[in-house]
N, C-alpha and C positions, 0 to 999 in steps of 0.2 A: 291091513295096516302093518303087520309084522314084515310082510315080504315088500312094502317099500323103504321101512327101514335098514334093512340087510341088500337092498341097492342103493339105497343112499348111503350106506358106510361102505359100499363097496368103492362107490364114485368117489368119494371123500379119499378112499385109502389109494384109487388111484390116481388120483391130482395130485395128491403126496409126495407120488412115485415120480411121478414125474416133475413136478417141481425141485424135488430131489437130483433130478438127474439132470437137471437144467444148471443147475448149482454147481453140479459135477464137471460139467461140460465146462461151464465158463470161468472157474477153476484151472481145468485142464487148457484150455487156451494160453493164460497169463504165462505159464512156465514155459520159459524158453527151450523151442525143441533141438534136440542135438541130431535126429535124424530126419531133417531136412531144411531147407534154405527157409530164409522166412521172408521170403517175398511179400513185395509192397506192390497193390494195383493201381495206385494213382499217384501220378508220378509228382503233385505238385505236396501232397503229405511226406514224398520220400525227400523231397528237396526240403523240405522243413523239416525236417527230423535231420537228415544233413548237414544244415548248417546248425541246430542246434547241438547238435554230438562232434563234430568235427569231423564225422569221418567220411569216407570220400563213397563215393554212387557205384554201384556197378548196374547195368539195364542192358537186361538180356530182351530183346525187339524178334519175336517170333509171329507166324504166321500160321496157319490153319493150311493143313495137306501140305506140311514144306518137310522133305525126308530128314534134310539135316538138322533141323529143328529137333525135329522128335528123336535124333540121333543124340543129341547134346544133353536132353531134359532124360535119359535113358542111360547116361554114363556122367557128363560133367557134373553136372548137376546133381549127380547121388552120390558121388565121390564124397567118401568122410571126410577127408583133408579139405577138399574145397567147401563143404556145407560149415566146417569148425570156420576155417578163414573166413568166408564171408559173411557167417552169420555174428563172427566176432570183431572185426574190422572194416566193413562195408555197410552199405543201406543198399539193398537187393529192390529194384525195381522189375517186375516183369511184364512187358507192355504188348499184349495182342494187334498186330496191323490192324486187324478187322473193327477193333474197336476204338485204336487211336490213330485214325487213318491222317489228319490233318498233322498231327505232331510229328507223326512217323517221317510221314512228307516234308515239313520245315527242318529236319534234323538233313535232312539230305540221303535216307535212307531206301537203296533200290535192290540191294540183295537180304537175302534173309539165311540163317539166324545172324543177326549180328550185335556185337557187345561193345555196350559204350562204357568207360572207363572215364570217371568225373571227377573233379574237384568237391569238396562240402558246398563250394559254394553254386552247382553244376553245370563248370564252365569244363567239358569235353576233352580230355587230353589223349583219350585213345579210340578206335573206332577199329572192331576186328571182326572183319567181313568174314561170314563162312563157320562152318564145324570148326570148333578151336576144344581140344582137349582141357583135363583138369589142368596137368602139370604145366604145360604151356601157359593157360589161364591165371596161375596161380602165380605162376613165376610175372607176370605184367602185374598182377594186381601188389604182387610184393614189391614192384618198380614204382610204382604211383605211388603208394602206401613210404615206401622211403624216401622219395623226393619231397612228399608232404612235410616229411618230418625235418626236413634242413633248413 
């Protein structure tokens, strides 16, 4: 009897533990990360969140075995300057071909990586086929982001 009580407080103290660190976790999610982008996987939640913040889309359209893809997600994309900007100014959409193969197709998209540049309300107003650096990236998105504001 003894030695099912000292496993059952053991079980008890580990459920604990980990409800504990459940708590932790989903904590640790809420706060907004500063070391890296905070991509959105669906793109009709990033459009709602869009037009209810004002701020305008960026949707990075990548592909599985694509070199300049993983060239992009490996430098543009971890650039601090770029992750501060977009995660402060933009709704980051990040959309796998493999998984949005019909949308990908009606956007009119046949090269990969490529970044679309939107309105809140996500009517397209740039389209940059190919590896596009932070600095270049960031100088377009600061172009969209100011003509917003006139």
């Amino acid at each position: 009897m003894r030695g099912m009580r000292v496993v059952g407080s053991t079980l008890v103290a580990a459920m604990m533990l980990v409800m504990g660190a459940s708590v932790t976790i989903a904590q640790d999610a809420e706060e907004p990360r500063t070391d890296a982008i905070e991509w959105h996987r669906d793109i009709d939640e990033a459009k709602k969140i869009a037009r209810d913040t004002g701020r305008p889309m960026l949707i990075f359209v990548t592909m599985q075995n694509c070199r300049y893809c993983t060239e992009m997600k490996q430098t543009t994309w971890v650039d601090p300057e770029m992750i501060k900007d977009t995660n402060e100014s933009f709704v980051a959409t990040y959309l796998d071909e493999s998984q949005n193969r019909e949308l990908v197709r009606s956007l009119g998209i046949r090269s990969f990586p490529t970044t679309l540049l939107a309105t809140p309300d996500g009517r397209v107003r740039e389209m940059v086929r190919g590896y596009v650096g932070a600095s270049n990236l960031r100088n377009r998105m600061s172009n969209l982001h100011d003509s917003l504001l006139r």
